[in-house]
C-alpha positions as a Markdown table, in Angstrom:
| # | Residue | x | y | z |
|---|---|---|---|---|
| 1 | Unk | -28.7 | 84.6 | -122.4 |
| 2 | Unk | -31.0 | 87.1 | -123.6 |
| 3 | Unk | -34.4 | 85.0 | -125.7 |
| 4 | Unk | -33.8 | 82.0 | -123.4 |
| 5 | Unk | -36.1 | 80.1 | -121.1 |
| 6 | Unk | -35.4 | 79.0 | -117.9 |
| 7 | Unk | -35.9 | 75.1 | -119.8 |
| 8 | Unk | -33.2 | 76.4 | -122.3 |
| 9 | Unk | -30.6 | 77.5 | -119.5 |
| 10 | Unk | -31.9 | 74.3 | -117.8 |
| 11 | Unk | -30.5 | 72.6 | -121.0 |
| 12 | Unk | -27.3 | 75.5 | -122.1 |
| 13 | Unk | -25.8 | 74.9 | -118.6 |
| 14 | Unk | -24.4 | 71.6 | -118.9 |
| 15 | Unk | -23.5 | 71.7 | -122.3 |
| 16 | Unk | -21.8 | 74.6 | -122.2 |
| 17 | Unk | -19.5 | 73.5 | -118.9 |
| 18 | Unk | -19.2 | 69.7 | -120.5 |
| 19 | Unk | -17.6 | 71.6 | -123.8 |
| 20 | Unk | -15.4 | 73.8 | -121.9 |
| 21 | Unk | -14.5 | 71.4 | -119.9 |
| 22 | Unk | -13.5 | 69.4 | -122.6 |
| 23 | Unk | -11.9 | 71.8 | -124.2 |
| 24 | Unk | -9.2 | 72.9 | -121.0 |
| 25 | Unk | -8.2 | 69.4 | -120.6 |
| 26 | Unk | -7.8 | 69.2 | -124.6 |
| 27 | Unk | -5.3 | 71.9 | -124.9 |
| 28 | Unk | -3.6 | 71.3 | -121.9 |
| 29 | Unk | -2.8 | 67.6 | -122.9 |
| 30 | Unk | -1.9 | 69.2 | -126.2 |
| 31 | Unk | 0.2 | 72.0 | -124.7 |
| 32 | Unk | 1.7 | 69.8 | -122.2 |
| 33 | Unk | 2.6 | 67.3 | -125.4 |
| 34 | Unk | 3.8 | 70.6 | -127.4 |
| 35 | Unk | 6.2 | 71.7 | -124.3 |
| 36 | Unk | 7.9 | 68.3 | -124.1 |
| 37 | Unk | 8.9 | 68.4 | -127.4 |
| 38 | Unk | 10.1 | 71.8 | -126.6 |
| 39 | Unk | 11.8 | 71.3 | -123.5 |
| 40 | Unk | 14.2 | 69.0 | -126.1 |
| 41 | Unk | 15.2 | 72.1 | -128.1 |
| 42 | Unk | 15.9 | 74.7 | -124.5 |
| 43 | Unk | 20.2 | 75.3 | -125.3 |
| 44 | Unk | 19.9 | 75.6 | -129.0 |
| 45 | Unk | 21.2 | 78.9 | -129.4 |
| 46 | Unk | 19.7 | 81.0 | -126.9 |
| 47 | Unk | 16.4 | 79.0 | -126.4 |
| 48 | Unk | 15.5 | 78.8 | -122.3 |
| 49 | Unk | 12.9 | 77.0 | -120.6 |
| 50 | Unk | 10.8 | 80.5 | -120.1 |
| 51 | Unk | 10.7 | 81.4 | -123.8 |
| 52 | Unk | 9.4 | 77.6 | -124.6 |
| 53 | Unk | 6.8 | 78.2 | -121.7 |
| 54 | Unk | 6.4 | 81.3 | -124.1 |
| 55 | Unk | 6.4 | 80.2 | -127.0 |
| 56 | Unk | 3.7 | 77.3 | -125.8 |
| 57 | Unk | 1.6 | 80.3 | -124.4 |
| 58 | Unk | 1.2 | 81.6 | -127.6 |
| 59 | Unk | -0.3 | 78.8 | -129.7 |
| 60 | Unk | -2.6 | 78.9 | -127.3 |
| 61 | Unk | -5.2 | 80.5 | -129.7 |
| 62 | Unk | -4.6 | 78.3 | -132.8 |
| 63 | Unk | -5.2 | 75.3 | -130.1 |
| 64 | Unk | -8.7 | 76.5 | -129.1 |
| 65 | Unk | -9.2 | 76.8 | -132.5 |
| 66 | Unk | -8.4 | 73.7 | -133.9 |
| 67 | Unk | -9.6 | 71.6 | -130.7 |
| 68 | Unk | -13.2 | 73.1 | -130.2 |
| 69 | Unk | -14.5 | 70.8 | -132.8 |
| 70 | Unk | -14.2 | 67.6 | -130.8 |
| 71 | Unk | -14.7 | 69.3 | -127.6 |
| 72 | Unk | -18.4 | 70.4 | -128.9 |
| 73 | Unk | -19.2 | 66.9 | -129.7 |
| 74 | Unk | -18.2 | 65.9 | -126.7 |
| 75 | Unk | -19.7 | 68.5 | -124.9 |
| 76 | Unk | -23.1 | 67.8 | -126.9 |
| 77 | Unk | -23.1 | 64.6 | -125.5 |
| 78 | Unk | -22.0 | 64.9 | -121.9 |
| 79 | Unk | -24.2 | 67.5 | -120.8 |
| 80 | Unk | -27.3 | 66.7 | -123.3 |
| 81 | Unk | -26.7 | 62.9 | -122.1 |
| 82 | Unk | -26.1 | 64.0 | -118.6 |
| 83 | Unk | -29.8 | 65.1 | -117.7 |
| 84 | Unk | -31.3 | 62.2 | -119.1 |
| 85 | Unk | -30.5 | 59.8 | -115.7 |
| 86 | Unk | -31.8 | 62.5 | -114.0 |
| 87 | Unk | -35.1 | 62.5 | -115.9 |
| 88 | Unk | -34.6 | 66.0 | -116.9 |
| 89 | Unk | -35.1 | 65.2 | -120.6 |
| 90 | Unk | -38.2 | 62.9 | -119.9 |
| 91 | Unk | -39.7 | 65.7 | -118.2 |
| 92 | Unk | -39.3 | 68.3 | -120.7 |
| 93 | Unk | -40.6 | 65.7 | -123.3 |
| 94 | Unk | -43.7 | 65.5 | -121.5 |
| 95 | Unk | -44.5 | 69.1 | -121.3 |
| 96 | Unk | -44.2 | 68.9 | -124.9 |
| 97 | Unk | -40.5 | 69.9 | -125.9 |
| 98 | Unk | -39.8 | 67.8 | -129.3 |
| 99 | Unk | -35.9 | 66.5 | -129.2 |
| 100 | Unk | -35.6 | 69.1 | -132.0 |
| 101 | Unk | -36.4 | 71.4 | -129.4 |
| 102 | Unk | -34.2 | 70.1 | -127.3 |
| 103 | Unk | -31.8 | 70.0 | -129.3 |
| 104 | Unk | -31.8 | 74.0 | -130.1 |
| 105 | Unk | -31.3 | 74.9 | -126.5 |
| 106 | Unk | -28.2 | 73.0 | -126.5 |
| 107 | Unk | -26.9 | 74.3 | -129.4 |
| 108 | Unk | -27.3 | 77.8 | -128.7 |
| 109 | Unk | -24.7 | 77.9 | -126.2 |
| 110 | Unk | -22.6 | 76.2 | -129.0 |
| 111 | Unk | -23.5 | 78.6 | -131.4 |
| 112 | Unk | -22.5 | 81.6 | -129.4 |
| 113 | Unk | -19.1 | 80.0 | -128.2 |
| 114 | Unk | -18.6 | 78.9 | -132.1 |
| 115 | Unk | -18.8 | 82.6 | -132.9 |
| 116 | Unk | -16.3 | 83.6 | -130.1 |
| 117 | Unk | -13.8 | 80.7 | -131.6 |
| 118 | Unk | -14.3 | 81.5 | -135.0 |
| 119 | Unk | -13.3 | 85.1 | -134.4 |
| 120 | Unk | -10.1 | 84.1 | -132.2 |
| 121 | Unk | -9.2 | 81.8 | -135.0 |
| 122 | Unk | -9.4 | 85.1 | -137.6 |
| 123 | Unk | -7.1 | 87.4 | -135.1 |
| 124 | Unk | -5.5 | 86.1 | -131.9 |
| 125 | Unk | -5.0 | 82.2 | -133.8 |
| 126 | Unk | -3.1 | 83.5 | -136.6 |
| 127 | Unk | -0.9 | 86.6 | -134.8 |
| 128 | Unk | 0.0 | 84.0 | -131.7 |
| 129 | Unk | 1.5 | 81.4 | -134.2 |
| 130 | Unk | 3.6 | 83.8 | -135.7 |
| 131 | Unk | 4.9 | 85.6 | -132.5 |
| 132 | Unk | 5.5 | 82.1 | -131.1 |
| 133 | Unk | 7.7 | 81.2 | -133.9 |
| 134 | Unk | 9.7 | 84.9 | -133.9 |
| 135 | Unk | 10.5 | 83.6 | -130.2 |
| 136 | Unk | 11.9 | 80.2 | -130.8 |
| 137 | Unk | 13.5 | 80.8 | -134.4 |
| 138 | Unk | 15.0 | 84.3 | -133.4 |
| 139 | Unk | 16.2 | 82.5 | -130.4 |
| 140 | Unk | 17.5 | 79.5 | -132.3 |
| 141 | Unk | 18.8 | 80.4 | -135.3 |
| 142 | Unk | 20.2 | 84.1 | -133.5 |
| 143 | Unk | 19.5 | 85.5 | -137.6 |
| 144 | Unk | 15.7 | 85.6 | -137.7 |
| 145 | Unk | 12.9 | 86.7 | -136.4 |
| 146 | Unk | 9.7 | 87.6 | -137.4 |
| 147 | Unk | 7.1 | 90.3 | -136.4 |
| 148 | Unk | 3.4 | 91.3 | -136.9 |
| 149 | Unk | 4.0 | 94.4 | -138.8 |
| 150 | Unk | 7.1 | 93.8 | -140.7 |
| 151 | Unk | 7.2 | 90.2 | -142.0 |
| 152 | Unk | 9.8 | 88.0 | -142.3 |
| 153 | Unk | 13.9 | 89.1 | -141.2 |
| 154 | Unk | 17.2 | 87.5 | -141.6 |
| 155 | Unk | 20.3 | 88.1 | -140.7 |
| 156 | Unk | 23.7 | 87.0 | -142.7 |
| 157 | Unk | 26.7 | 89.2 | -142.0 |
| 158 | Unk | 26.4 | 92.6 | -143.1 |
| 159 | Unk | 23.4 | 91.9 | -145.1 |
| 160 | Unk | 19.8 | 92.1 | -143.8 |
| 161 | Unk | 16.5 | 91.0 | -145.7 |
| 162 | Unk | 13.5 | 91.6 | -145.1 |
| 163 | Unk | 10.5 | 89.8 | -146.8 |
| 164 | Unk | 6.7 | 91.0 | -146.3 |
| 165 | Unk | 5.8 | 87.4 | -146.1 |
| 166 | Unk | 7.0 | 83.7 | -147.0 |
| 167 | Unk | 5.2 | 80.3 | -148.8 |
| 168 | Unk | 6.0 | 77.1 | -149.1 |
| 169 | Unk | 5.3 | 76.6 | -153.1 |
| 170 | Unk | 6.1 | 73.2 | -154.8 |
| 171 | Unk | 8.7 | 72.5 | -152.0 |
| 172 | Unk | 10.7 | 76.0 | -152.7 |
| 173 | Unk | 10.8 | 79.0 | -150.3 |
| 174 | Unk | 9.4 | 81.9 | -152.2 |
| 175 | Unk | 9.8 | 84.9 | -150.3 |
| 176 | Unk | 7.1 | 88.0 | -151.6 |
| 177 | Unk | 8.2 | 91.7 | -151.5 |
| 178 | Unk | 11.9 | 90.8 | -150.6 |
| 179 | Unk | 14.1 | 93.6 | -149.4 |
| 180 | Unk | 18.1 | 93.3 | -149.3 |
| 181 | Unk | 19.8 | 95.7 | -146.9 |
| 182 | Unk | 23.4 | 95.7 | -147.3 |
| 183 | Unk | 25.5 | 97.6 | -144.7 |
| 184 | Unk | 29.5 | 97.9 | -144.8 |
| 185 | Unk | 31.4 | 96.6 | -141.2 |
| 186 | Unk | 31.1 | 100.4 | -139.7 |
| 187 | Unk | 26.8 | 100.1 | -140.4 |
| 188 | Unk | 26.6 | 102.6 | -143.5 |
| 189 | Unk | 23.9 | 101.7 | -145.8 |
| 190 | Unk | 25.3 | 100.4 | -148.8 |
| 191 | Unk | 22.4 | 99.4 | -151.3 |
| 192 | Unk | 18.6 | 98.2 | -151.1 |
| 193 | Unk | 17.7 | 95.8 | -153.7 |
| 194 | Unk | 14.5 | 94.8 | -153.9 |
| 195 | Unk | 12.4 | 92.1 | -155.8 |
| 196 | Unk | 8.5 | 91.4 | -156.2 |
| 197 | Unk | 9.9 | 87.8 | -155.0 |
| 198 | Unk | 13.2 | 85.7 | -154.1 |
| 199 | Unk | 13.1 | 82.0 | -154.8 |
| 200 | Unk | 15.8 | 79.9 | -153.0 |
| 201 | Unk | 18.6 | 78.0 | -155.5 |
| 202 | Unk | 21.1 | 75.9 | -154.5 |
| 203 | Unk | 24.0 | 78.6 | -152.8 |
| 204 | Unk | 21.8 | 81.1 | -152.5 |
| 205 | Unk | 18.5 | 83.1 | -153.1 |
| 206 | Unk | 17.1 | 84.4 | -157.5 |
| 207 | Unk | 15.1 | 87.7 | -157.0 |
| 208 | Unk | 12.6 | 88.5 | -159.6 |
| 209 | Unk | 12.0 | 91.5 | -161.1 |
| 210 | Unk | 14.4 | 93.7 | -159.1 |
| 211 | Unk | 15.0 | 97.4 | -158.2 |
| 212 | Unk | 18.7 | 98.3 | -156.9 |
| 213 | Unk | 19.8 | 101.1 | -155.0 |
| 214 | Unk | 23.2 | 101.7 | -154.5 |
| 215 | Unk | 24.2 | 104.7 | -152.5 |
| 216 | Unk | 27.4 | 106.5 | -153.0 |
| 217 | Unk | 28.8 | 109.8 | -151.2 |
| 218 | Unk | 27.2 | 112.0 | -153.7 |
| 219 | Unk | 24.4 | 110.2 | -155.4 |
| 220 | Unk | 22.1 | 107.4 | -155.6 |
| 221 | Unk | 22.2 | 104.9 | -158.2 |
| 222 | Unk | 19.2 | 103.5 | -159.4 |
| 223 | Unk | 19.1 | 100.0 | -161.9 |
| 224 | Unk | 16.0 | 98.1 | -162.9 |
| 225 | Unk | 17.0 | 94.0 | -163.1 |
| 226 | Unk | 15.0 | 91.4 | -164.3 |
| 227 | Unk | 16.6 | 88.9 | -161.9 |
| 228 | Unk | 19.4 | 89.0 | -159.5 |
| 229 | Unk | 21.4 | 86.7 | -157.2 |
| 230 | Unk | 21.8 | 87.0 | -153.7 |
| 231 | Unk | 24.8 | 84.6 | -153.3 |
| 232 | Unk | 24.6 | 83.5 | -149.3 |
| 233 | Unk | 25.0 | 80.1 | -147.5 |
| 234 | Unk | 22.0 | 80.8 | -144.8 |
| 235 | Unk | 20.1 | 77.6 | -144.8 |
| 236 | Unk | 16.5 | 77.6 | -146.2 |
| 237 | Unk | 15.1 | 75.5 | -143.4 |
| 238 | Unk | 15.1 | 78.3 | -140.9 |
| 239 | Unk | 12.9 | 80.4 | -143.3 |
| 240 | Unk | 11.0 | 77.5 | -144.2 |
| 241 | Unk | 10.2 | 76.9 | -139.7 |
| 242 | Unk | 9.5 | 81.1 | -140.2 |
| 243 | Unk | 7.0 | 80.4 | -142.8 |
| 244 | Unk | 3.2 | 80.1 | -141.2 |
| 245 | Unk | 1.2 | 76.8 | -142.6 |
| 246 | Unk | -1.8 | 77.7 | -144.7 |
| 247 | Unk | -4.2 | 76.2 | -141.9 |
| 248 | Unk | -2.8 | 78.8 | -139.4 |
| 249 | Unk | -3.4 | 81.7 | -141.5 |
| 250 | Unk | -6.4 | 84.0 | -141.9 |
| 251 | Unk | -9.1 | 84.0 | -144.0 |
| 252 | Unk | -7.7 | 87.7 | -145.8 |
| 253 | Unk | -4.2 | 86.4 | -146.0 |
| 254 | Unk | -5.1 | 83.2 | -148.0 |
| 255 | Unk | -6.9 | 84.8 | -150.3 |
| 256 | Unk | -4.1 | 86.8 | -150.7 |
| 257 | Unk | -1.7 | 83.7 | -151.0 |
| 258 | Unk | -4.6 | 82.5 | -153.1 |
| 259 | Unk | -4.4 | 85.6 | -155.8 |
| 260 | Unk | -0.8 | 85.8 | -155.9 |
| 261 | Unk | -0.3 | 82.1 | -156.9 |
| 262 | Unk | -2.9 | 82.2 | -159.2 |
| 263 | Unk | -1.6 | 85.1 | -160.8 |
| 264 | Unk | 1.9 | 84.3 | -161.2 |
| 265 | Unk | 0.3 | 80.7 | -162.5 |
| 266 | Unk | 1.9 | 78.4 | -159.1 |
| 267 | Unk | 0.0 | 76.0 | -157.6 |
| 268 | Unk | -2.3 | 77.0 | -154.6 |
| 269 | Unk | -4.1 | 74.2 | -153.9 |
| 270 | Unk | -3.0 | 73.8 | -150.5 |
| 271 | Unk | -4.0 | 77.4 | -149.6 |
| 272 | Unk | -7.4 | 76.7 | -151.8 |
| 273 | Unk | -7.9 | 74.2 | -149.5 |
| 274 | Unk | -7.0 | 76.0 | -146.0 |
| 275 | Unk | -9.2 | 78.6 | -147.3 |
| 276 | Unk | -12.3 | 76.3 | -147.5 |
| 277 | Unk | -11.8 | 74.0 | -144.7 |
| 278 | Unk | -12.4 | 78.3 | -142.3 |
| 279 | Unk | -15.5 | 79.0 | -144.1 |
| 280 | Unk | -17.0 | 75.9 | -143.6 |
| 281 | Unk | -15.7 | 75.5 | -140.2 |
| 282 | Unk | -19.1 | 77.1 | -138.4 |
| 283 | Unk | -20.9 | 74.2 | -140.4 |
| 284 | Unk | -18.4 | 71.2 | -139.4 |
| 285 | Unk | -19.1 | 72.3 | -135.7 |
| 286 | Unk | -22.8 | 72.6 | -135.6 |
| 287 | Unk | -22.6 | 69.2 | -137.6 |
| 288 | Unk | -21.0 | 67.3 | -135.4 |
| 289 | Unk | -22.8 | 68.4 | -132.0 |
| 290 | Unk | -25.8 | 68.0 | -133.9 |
| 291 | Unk | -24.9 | 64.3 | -134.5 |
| 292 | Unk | -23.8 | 63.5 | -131.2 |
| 293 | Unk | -26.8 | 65.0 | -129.4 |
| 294 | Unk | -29.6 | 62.0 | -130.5 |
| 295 | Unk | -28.1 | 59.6 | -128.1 |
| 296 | Unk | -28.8 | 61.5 | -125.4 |
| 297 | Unk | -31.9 | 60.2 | -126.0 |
| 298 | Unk | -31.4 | 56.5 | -126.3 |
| 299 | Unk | -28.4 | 54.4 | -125.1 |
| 300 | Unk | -26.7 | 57.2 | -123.3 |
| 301 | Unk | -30.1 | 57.0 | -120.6 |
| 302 | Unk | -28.6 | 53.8 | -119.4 |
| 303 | Unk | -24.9 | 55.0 | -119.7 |
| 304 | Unk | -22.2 | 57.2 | -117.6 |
| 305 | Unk | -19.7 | 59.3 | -118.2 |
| 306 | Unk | -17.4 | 56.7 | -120.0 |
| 307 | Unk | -19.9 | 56.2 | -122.4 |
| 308 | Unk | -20.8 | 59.7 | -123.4 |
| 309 | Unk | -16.7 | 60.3 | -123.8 |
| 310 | Unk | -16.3 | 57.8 | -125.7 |
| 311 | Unk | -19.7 | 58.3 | -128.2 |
| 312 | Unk | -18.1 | 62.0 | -128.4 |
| 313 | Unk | -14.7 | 61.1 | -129.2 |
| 314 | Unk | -15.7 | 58.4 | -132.2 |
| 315 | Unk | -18.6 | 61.3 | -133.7 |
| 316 | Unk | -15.6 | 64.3 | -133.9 |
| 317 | Unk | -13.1 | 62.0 | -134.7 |
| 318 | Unk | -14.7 | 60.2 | -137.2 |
| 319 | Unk | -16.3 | 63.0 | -138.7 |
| 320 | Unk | -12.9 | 64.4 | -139.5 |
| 321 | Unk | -11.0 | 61.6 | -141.5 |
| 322 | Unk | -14.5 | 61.5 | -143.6 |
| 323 | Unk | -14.2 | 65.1 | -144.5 |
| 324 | Unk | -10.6 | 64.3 | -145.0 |
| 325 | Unk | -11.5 | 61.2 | -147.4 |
| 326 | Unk | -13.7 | 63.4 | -149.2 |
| 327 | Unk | -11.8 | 66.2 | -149.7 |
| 328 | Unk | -9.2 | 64.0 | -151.0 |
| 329 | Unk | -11.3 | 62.8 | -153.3 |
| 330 | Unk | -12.3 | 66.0 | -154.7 |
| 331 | Unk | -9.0 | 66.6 | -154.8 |
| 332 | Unk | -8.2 | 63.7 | -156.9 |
| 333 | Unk | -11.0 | 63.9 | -159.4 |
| 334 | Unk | -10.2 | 68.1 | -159.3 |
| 335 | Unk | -13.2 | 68.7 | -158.3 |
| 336 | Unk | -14.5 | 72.1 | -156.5 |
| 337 | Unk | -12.8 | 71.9 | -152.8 |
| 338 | Unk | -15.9 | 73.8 | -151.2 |
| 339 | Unk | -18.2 | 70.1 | -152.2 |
| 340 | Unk | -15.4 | 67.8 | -150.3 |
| 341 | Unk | -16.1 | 70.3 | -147.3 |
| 342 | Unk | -19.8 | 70.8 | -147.3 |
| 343 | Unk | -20.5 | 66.9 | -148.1 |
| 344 | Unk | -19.6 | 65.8 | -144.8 |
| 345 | Unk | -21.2 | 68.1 | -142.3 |
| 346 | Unk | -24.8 | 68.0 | -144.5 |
| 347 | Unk | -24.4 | 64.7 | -144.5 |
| 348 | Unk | -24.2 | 64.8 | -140.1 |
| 349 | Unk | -27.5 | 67.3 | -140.4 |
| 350 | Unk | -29.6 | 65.0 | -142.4 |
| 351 | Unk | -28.2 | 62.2 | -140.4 |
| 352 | Unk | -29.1 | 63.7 | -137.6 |
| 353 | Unk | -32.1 | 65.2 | -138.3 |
| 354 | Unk | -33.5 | 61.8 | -139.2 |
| 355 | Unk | -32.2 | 60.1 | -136.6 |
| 356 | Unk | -34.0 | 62.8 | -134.0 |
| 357 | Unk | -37.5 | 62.6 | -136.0 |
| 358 | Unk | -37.3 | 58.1 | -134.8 |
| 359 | Unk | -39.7 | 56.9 | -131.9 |
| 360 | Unk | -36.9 | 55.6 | -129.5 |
């Protein structure tokens, strides 16, 4: 890397293999995991064995995402721990490199790759979960599927609808800018009703505030509705599988989710929260790297590979249920959801930093 000395490459090497390392054999046991529950679901409707090797294939993204976290503490630890038997460490401490110093060659490697993640978490994360679920609901269900471009579609007889996108909203499927294409049995348009939103009901779906175009031989009638009712027995729960989890989506289209519900007065804390956990995700990584790599210093010198896994493991995996405790809390007391994220990781930094300014 460009601005790096050859004691920084010395350092960036090893972490930067540990963490990747780390990171394959993460998401394949989770992929592996994911594609055994799969393999349980090949015959439902047209589901094969190829399109769950597909549909594994693309989640693929969303896994790097949520797994580099623990595989950067880990990494931190391996390959910062892993030159210290070697008296790598000792040696640079004697020319003179603090452990802060140290420290900052290992993370720059971390820093880069964070970058990379963060970005495939914004784009490829987000797109891959919702192609994979187009392939196994489409092939499922046989009456949806979902696309990039187009949002959500189902299928119920002669009638088609089409919803830009879907959320999960006090338990309710709300579908937002829904589109009803009817068609008669020899596929002649019909009518178009659309609604800023459809809200399943028991036996059916309520649009809200609707527009209605009916087509005749010789004219097109037009009628403005404040609510109408699809009536249609397609069960909810295959929209509801359709619908992408607020920690899958992208930063832009939470704040989107984040504006609607506010503006139509629902509840958005979930997306509030999905929306705080990505901007503070850069922080939460750095954090916990940062915390693993003092013992690189100390009882790792005397320790192997066992011990470095395992120091890894109990920093990232510990450092997530206390983020979680404290965003709950926040929660709880309704407090603002960006302190129950940045609590934690400055938390690790001052941790860390103290611990790296001792005499070991």
């Amino acid at each position: 890397m460009i601005g790096m000395t050859r004691a920084d490459r010395l350092i960036a090497r090893p972490v930067l293999g540990a963490t990747l390392l780390a990171l394959a054999i993460f998401i394949g046991i989770d992929a592996l995991s994911a594609f055994i529950r799969e393999i349980d679901e090949v015959g439902d409707g047209n589901y094969t064995l190829m399109m769950a090797v597909t549909y594994i294939a693309y989640t693929i993204p969303r896994r790097v995402y949520e797994l580099f976290p623990m595989a950067a503490a880990i990494g931190a630890a391996m390959g910062l721990g892993g030159l210290a038997p070697t008296s790598e460490l000792t040696a640079l401490r004697a020319a003179g490199w603090s452990k802060m110093r140290l420290c900052l060659g290992a993370m720059i490697p971390l820093m880069v790759v964070s970058a990379l993640v963060v970005v495939i978490g914004e784009t490829l994360g987000p797109w891959g979960e919702r192609a994979a679920q187009g392939v196994a609901i489409g092939a499922k269900s046989q009456d949806l599927v979902t696309t990039n471009s187009s949002g959500i579609w189902v299928r119920d007889g002669e009638d088609l609808l089409n919803a830009k996108r879907g959320a999960l909203i006090q338990g309710d499927i709300e579908l937002i800018d829904a589109r009803l294409f009817r068609f008669d049995a020899s596929g002649r348009l019909l009518s178009i009703t659309r609604g800023d939103k459809a809200r399943h009901e028991p036996g059916g779906w309520r649009f809200s505030t609707v527009h209605r175009f009916s087509f005749e031989p010789d004219a097109v009638a037009t009628e403005s509705l404040p609510d109408w009712r699809w009536d249609v027995a397609l069960n909810p729960a295959l929209i509801a599988m359709s619908v992408i989890r607020p920690r899958y989506q992208a930063l832009l289209d939470l704040r989107e989710h984040i504006r609607y519900l506010e503006r139509n007065r629902l509840d958005a804390s979930s997306f509030r929260s999905a929306f705080w956990a990505r901007i503070f995700y850069p922080l939460s990584i750095l954090a916990t790297a940062l915390l693993a790599m003092p013992f690189a210093f100390s009882a790792l010198r005397s320790g192997g590979f066992g011990k470095r896994l395992f120091v890894g493991l109990v920093i990232s995996i510990g450092f997530y249920y206390l983020q979680s405790a404290f965003v709950n809390m926040v929660e709880l007391a309704d407090g603002p959801l960006p302190l129950g994220y940045l609590t934690p990781p400055s938390l690790a930094l001052v941790g860390a930093w103290l611990w790296l300014r001792r005499s070991f």
